[in-house]
N, C-alpha and C positions, 0 to 999 in steps of 0.2 A: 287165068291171065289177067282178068279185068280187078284182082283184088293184089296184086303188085305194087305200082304205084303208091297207092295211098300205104300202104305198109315204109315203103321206103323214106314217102316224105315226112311221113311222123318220124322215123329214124333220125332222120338230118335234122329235124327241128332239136330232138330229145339229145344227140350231138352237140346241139348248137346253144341249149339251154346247159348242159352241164359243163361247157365250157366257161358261159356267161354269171354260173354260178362260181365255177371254181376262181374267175378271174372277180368275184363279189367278197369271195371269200379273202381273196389274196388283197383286195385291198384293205377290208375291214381288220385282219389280223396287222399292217400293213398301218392303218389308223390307230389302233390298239397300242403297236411299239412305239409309233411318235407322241402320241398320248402319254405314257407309262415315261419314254425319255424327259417328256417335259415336266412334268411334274416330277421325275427325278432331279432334273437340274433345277430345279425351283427350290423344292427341298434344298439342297445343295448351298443355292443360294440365299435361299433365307436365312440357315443355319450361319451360314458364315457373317451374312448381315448381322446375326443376332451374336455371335462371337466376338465381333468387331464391336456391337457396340454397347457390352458388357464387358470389355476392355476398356474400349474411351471411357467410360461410364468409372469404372473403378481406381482409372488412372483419374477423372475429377473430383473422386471421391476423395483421392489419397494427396491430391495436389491442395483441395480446399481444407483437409485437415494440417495439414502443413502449415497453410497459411495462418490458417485459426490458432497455431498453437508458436507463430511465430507473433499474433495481434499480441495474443495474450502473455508469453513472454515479454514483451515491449509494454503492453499495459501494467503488471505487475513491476517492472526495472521504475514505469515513473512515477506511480505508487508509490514506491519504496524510495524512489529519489524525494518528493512531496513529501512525506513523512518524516524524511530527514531531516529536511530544509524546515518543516515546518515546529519540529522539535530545537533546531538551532534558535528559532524566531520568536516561540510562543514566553510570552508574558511570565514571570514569576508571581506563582500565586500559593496559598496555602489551601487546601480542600478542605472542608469539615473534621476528614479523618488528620491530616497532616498538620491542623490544630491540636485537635484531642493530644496526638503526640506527642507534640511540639509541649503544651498544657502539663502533661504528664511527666514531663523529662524535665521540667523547672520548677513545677511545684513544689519540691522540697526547701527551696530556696525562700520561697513565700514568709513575709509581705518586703519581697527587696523591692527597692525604688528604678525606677529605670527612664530613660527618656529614649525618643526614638526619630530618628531626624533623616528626611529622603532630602533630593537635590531638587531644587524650585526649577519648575517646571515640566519633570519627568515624570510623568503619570505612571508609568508604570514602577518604579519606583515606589512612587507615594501609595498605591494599591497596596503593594507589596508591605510595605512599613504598617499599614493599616494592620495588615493579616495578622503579623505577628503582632503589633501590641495588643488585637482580640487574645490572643491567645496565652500572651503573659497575664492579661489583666483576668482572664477565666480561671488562671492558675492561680490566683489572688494575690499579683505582685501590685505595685501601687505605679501605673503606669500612665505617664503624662503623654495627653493625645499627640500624634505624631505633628512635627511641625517640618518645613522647608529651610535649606540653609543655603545659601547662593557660594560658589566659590570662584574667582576671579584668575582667570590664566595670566602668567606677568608677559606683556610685550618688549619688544626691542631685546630681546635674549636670544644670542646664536641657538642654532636647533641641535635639539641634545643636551640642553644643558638644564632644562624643565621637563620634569618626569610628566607622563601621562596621568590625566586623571584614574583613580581607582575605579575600581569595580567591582561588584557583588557587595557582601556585608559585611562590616570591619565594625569588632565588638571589643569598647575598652572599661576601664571601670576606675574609680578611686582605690585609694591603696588601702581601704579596706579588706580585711578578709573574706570577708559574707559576700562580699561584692564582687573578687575578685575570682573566685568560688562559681557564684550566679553567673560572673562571662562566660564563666570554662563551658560550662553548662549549656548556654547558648547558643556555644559557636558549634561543641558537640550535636546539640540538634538538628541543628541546622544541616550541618556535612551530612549527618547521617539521615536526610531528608532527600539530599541529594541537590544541596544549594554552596555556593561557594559561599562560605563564614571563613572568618578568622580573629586572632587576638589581633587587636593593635600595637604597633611597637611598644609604646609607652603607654607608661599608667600614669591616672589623676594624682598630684600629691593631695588631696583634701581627703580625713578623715572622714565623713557622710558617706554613708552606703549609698551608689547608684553605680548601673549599670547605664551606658552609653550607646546604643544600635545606630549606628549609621549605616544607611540602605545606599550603598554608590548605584552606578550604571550599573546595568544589565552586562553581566559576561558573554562574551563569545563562545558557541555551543551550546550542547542540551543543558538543562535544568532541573531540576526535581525528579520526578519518575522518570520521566526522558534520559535524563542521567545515569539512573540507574541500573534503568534496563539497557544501555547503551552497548551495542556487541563490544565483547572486550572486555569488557569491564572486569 
């Protein structure tokens, strides 16, 4: 009788401890699911965080190449507008090769006499008349250094009834043959240089071989190569 007791209260303890386990267990398993959920919804959210912003991300990709490729359309449009403008504007010149040329296409002519006359004051102009008498005088024509000619507009004339001054190069000659021969030839080079030339209305009556270059203003639009290459053309 005396070993009862203690038999039964170890029972109630051993009761009372696998209760306290089973409710250890229930919370750990319990700790374990909200564990495992949150780190699910993390995941979840990260992912979507990172979807979100490898969309923003690709939409500023695709926004800033847009824009880029609208600078650069607009950069090339005024490019090509400045190249225009600046083809209408640049100076009439001869290049070394556009001598040779130029040298090449009138030396048969050689030793014609020629004179060569720009408008006083117009530099570019007188540049110009330079270039080509380099050029005749290399072909071995007999060419008097270029000089300046002044022309005077008449006043007190209703408007329209006085033509504008000329422009580009207006080539005439004496009514010699050889002479008249040597224009053609000039004003051929010229055009096919890509420069506005022309015969002059009228010829010299004086027997003497000489050819006549008058260098007027500068034309309106391109020039030389700018000419040439002109879309269109």
């Amino acid at each position: 009788m005396g070993l009862v007791k203690p038999v039964e209260w170890w029972s109630g303890w051993a009761d009372t401890l696998g209760v306290i386990a089973i409710l250890l267990g229930g919370i750990w398993v319990l700790v374990m699911l909200l564990g495992w959920a949150f780190s699910w919804k993390a995941g979840k959210l990260k992912d979507s965080e990172l979807t979100r912003y490898q969309a923003e991300t690709k939409q500023s990709i695709a926004e800033a190449n847009k824009a880029e490729s609208i600078a650069s359309q607009q950069a090339a449009a005024a490019n090509l507008e400045l190249a225009s403008l600046q083809s209408k504007m640049a100076p009439r010149r001869l290049t070394q090769e556009q001598q040779e040329r130029l040298d090449s296409g009138v030396r048969p002519f050689a030793p014609q006499s020629a004179s060569v006359w720009y408008g006083a004051g117009d530099k570019e102009s007188e540049n110009f008349s330079w270039d080509i008498a380099a050029a005749l005088n290399a072909a071995g024509w007999k060419v008097f250094s270029p000089a300046s000619t002044a022309t005077l507009a008449q006043s007190g004339k209703a408007f329209g009834t006085i033509p504008r001054l000329q422009t580009g190069v207006v080539v005439t000659s004496n009514i010699d043959r050889a002479s008249v021969k040597a224009a053609d030839a000039v004003v051929e080079e010229l055009s096919a240089l890509g420069f506005d030339a022309r015969k002059a209305s009228t010829t010299g009556d004086r027997t003497e071989p000489l050819v006549v270059i008058t260098v007027q203003a500068r034309p309106d639009g391109p020039q030389g190569e700018q000419k040439l290459n002109a879309p269109g053309r």
